[in-house]
C-alpha positions in Angstrom: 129.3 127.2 87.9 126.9 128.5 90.0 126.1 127.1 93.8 122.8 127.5 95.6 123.1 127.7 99.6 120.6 125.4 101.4 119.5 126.9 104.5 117.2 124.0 106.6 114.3 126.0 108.1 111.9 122.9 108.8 113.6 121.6 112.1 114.7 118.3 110.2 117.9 116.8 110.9 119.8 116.4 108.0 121.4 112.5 108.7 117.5 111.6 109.5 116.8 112.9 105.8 119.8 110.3 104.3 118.3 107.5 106.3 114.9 107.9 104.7 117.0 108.1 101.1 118.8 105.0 102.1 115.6 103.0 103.3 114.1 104.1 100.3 117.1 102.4 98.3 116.8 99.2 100.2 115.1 96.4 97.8 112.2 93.8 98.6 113.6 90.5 97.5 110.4 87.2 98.1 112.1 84.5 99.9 111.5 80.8 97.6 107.8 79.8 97.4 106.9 76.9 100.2 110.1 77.8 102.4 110.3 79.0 105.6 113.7 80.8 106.1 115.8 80.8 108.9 117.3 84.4 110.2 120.4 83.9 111.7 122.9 86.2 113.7 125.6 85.6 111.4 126.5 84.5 108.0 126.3 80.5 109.0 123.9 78.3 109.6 126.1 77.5 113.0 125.2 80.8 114.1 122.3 81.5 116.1 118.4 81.2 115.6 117.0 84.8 115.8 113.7 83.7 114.3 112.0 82.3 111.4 110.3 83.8 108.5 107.0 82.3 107.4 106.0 80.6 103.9 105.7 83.3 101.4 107.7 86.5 103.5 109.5 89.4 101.7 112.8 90.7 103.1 114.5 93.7 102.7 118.2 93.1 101.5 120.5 96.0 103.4 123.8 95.0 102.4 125.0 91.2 101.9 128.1 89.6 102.6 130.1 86.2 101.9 129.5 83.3 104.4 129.2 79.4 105.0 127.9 77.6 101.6 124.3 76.7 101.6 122.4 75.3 98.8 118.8 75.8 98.4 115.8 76.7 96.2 117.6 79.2 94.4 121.0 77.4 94.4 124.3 76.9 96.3 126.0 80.0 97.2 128.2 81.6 99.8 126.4 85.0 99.6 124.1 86.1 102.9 121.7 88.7 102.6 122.0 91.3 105.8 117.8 92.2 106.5 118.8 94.3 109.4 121.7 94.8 111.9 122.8 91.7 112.6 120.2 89.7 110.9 121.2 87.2 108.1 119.8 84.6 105.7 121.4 82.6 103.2 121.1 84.0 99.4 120.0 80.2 99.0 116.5 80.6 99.8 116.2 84.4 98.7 114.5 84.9 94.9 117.2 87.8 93.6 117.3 86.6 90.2 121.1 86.5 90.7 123.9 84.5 91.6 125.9 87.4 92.1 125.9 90.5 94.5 122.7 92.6 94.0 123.0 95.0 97.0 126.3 96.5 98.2 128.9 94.5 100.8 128.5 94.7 104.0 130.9 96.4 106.4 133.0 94.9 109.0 
């Protein structure tokens, strides 16, 4: 099997080309209609109040985790959806047309 060698001649650095890949991979998800959702720092609605998204927002899931129960417009559930480092809403109130993982676990 043949292998071609890859020599990066445009200055780029190859871990800031994966990023881009991975943003690219990251899916829009439209939180449920007439909701405003709360972002929390953790996976609980104990933890704290980061900010809250308006009435019709999209949010990017990253990664999601499992967490405090919450039921909602789109169900009960222990899922939260990661829409940036350290940035959490519950699955609850998040239109993923699933009840079940759609984006891979978070780490740590």
């Amino acid at each position: 099997m043949a292998t071609e060698e890859f020599t990066d001649t445009s200055g780029n650095d190859e871990s800031a080309e994966l990023s881009v890949q991975a943003a690219a991979a990251v899916a829009y998800y439209q939180v449920a209609p007439g909701y405003q959702v709360n972002v929390r720092r953790g996976p609980s609605s104990a933890s704290q109040l980061i900010k809250v998204l308006p009435q019709g927002s999209s949010v990017p899931i990253r990664c999601q985790t499992r967490g405090e129960t919450v039921s909602g417009p789109c169900g009960t559930t222990d899922i939260w959806d990661s829409i940036a480092p350290g940035q959490y809403v519950s699955d609850a109130y998040v239109k993923t047309g699933s009840s079940e993982f759609v984006a891979v676990r978070c780490s740590g």
